[in-house]
DOMAR-73728 format. One record per residue (C-alpha): x, y, z; residue number from 1. Coordinates in pm, whole numbers, plus 50000, padded with zeros to 5 digits. Layout:
<sites>
     px     py     pz  num
      X      Y      Z  NUM
...
</sites>
This chain:
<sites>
     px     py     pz  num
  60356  65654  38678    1
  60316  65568  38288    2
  60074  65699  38045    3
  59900  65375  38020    4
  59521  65507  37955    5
  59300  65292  38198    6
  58965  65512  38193    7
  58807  65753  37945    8
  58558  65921  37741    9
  58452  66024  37441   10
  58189  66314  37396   11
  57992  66153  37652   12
  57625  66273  37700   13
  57331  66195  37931   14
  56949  66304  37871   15
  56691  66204  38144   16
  56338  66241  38039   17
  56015  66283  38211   18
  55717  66300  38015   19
  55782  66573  37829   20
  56004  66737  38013   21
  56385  66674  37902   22
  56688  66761  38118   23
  57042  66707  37957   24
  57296  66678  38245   25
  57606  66588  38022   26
  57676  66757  37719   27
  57939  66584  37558   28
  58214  66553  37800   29
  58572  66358  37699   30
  58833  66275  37953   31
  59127  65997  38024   32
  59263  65886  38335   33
  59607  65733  38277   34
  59755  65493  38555   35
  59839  65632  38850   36
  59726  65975  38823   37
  59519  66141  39065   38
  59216  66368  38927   39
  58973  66617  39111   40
  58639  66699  38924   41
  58510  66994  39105   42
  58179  67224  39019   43
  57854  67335  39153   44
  57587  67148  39265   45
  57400  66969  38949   46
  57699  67072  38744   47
  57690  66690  38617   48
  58009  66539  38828   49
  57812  66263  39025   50
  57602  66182  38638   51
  57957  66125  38533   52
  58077  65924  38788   53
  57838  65709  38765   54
  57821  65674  38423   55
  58238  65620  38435   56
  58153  65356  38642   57
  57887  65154  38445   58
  57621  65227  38728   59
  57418  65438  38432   60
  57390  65385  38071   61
  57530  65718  37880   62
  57253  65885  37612   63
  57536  65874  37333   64
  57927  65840  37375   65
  58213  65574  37424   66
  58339  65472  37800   67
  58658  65283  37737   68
  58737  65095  38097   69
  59120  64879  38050   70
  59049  64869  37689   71
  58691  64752  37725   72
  58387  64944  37560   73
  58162  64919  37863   74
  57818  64953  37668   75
  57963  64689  37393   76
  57998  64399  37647   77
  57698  64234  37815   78
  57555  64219  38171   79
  57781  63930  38263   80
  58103  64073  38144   81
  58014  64445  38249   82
  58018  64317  38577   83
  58301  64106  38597   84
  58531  64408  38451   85
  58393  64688  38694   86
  58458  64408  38970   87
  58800  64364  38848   88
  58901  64767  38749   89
  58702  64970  38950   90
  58687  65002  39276   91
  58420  65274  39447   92
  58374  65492  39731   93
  58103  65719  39852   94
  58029  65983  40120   95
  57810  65738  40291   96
  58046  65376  40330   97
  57746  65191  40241   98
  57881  64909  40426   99
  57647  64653  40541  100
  57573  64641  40904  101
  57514  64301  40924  102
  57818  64173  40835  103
  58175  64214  41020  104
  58458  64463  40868  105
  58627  64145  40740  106
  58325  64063  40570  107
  58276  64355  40402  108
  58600  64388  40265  109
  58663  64078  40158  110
  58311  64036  39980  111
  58417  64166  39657  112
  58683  63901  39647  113
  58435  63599  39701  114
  58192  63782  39424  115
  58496  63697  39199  116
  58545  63358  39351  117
  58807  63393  39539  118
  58817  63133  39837  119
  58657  63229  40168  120
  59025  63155  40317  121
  59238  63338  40062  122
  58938  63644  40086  123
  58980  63647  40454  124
  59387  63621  40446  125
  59404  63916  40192  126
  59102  64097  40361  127
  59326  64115  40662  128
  59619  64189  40534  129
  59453  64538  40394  130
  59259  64629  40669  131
  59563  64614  40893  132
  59772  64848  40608  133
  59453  65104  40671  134
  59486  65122  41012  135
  59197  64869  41089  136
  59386  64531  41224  137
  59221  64585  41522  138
  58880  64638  41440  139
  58866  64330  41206  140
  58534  64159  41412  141
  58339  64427  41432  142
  58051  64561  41275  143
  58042  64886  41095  144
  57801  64994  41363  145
  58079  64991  41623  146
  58328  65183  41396  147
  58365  65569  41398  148
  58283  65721  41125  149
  58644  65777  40990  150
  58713  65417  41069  151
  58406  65325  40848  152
  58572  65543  40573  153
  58890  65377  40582  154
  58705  65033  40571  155
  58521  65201  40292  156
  58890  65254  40163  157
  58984  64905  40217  158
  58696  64725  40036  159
  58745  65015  39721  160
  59098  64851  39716  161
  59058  64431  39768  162
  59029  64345  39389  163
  59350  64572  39309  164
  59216  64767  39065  165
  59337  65006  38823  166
  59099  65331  38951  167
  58903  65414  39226  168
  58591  65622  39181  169
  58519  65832  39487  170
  58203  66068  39517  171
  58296  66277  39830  172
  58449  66063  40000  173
  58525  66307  40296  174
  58187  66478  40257  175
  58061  66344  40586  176
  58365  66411  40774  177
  58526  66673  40998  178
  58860  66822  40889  179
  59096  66598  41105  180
  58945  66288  40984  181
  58891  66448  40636  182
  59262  66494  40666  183
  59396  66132  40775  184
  59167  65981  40474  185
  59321  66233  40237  186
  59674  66111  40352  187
  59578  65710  40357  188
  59432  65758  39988  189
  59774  65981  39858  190
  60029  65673  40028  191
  59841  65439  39852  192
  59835  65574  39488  193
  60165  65596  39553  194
  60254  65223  39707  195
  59971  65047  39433  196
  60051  65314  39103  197
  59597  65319  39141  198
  59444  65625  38960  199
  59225  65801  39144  200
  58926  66016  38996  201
  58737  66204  39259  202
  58427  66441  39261  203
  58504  66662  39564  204
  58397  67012  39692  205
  58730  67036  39919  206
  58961  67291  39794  207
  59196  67129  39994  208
  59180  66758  39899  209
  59202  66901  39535  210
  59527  67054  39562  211
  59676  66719  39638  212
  59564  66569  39307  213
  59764  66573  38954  214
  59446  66760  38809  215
  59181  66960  38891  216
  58859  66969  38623  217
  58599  67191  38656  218
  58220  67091  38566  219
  57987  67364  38437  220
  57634  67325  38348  221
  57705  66926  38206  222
  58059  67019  38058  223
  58428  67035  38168  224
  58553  67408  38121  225
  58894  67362  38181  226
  59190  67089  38132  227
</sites>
């Protein structure tokens, strides 16, 4: 692990506004996520950690603040770029895999690959080559569908990790499992920070998936509390 910074903050804030009615859901939050670390955000319910995640991950504009992605100010660069970088240096997963059912595993996985323009071969090769590292060699034709859900979570996994980026963003990301599973994804997500030096920053209400990260943060009321 170095100290290389590949994600953060700076006083970050985000209003919605409804008519006249004005909620502010992030208050000014800073944080950086240096390669290779592992970070837990945990809080209540509307505390503000899925707001941030998204807006960490250029799926939201913030009200006011910087977002510096691998040296990039992410509301500085346009549409075209914005995408290309969070294509290239992010890589997401969710409580729900939000695979699509129409398509194969393979598919999946490798789409992010062919959105960069990588060829359908070389997708398909590398594709592969991850989902058999995840436990998933076998399962490479079929559909998500005909997956359990922990297998669909470890495609999820898989798909999070085809571009090689330099931080995943995960929003409970064993939220919609039982504890065995829960367990197996913790493990799979832990060898590979380790085996790929990718940082990890996830919004989590398990206790026990925290303790395995570098960090724990705590979100109250649109603010971190503690470092």
């Amino acid at each position: 692990m170095n100290n290389q910074t590949i994600l953060e903050c700076r006083n970050l804030r985000k209003t919605y506004s409804q008519g006249d009615l004005s909620v502010e859901v992030l208050k000014g939050v800073d944080l950086t996520i240096n390669s290779g670390q592992r970070v837990a955000i945990m809080g209540a319910s509307g505390s503000g950690k899925s707001t941030l995640l998204h807006l960490l991950g250029g799926l939201e504009k913030p009200t006011s603040g910087e977002i510096i992605l691998d040296n990039a100010d992410l509301h500085k660069i346009n549409a075209g770029k914005l995408s290309q970088l969070r294509n290239r240096s992010l890589g997401f997963i969710y409580q729900f895999h939000h695979l699509l059912g129409e398509f194969t595993i393979l598919e999946n996985v490798a789409m992010p690959l062919l959105i960069g323009k990588k060829s359908i071969k070389q997708a398909q090769h590398q594709a592969t080559e991850l989902l058999k590292r995840v436990g998933l060699g076998h399962r490479v034709r079929h559909k998500p569908g005909e997956l359990s859900g922990g297998e669909r979570q470890r495609a999820a996994v898989a798909r999070a990790l085809i571009n090689q980026p330099k931080c995943i963003l995960a929003d409970e990301p064993t939220g919609n499992l039982d504890s065995k599973t829960a367990e197996q994804i913790y493990q799979l997500m832990l060898e590979l920070n380790q085996e790929l030096n990718v940082s990890f920053l996830i919004v989590t209400h398990d206790a026990h998936m925290a303790e395995h990260m570098d960090y724990v943060l705590h979100m109250e009321d649109g603010l971190i509390v503690n470092h």
